[in-house]
N, C-alpha and C positions, 0 to 999 in steps of 0.2 A: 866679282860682285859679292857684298855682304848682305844678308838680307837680316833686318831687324823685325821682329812681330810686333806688333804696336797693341795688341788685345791677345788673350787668350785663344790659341786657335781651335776651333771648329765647328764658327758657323759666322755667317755675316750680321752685319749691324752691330754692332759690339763697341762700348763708346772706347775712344784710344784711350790709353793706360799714358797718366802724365808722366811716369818718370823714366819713361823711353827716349824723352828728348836728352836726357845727363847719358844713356846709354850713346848717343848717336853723336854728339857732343865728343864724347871719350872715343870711340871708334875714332871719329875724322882726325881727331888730334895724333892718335896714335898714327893711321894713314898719313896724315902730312910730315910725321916726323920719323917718318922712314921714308919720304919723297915719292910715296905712290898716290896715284891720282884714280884709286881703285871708287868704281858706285856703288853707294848706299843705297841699299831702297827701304824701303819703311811699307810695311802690308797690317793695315785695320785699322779704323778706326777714325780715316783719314775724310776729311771735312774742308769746307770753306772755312770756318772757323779757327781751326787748326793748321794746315797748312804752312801757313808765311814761317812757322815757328818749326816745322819741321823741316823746311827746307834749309834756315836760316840754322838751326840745328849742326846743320854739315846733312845732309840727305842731297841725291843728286834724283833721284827713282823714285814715285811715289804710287803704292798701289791705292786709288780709291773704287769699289765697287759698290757698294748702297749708296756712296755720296752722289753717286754718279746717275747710275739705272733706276733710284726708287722715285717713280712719277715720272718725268719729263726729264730725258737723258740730256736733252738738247740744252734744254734751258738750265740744268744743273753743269753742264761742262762750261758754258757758256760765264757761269758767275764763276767756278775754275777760273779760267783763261783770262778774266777779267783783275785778280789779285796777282796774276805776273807782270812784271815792267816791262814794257813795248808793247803790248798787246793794243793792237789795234783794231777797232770798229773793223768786223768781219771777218778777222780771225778765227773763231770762233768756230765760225760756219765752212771757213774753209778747211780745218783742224777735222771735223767732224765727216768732211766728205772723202778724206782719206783712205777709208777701210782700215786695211791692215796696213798698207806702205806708212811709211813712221815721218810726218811732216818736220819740216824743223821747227824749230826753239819746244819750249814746252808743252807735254801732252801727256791726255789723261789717256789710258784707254785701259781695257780688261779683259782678257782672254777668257770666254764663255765656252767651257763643253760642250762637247756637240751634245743636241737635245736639253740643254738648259731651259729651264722657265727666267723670264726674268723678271 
């Protein structure tokens, strides 16, 4: 796995940095033309807004944590889950009752230190 920063690291909220997508772009190019099917992920910055462009990018991983947790985790995973294709009415909810076990097709989620505020 390659991991690309998408913001300046060290601290959350941080709007993404546009020209991470020509970086993630060039990584996947390079991975397909050596025939590895290695995952990208992408951490900061990451948005409903954004997203479809980073995925489409060549990203397979997407780390979002303010898009996620700021206000209403529920309702923010839920517009997530809604810009992927097949998502169906209640996916969502079912995505979200997971815990830690990793549902299929696409998923937000964020590892919280223990003792975090969030």
């Amino acid at each position: 796995m390659f991991l690309i920063m998408s913001v300046n690291p060290g601290f959350g909220g941080q709007k993404f940095i546009p020209y991470t997508l020509e970086k993630i772009r060039k990584l996947r190019s390079m991975l397909n033309e050596a025939g590895l099917s290695t995952d990208i992920q992408v951490d900061g910055g990451i948005s409903a807004a954004n997203v479809r462009d980073v995925l489409d990018a060549g990203a397979n991983v997407i780390v979002a944590g303010s898009a996620v947790f700021k206000n209403d985790a529920a309702a923010n995973t839920r517009e997530f889950l809604e810009i992927f294709p097949g998502t169906r009415n209640g996916e969502a909810d079912e995505a979200l009752s997971y815990g830690h076990r990793r549902p299929p097709g696409p998923v937000l989620w964020k590892t919280v230190p223990f003792g975090a505020h969030l």
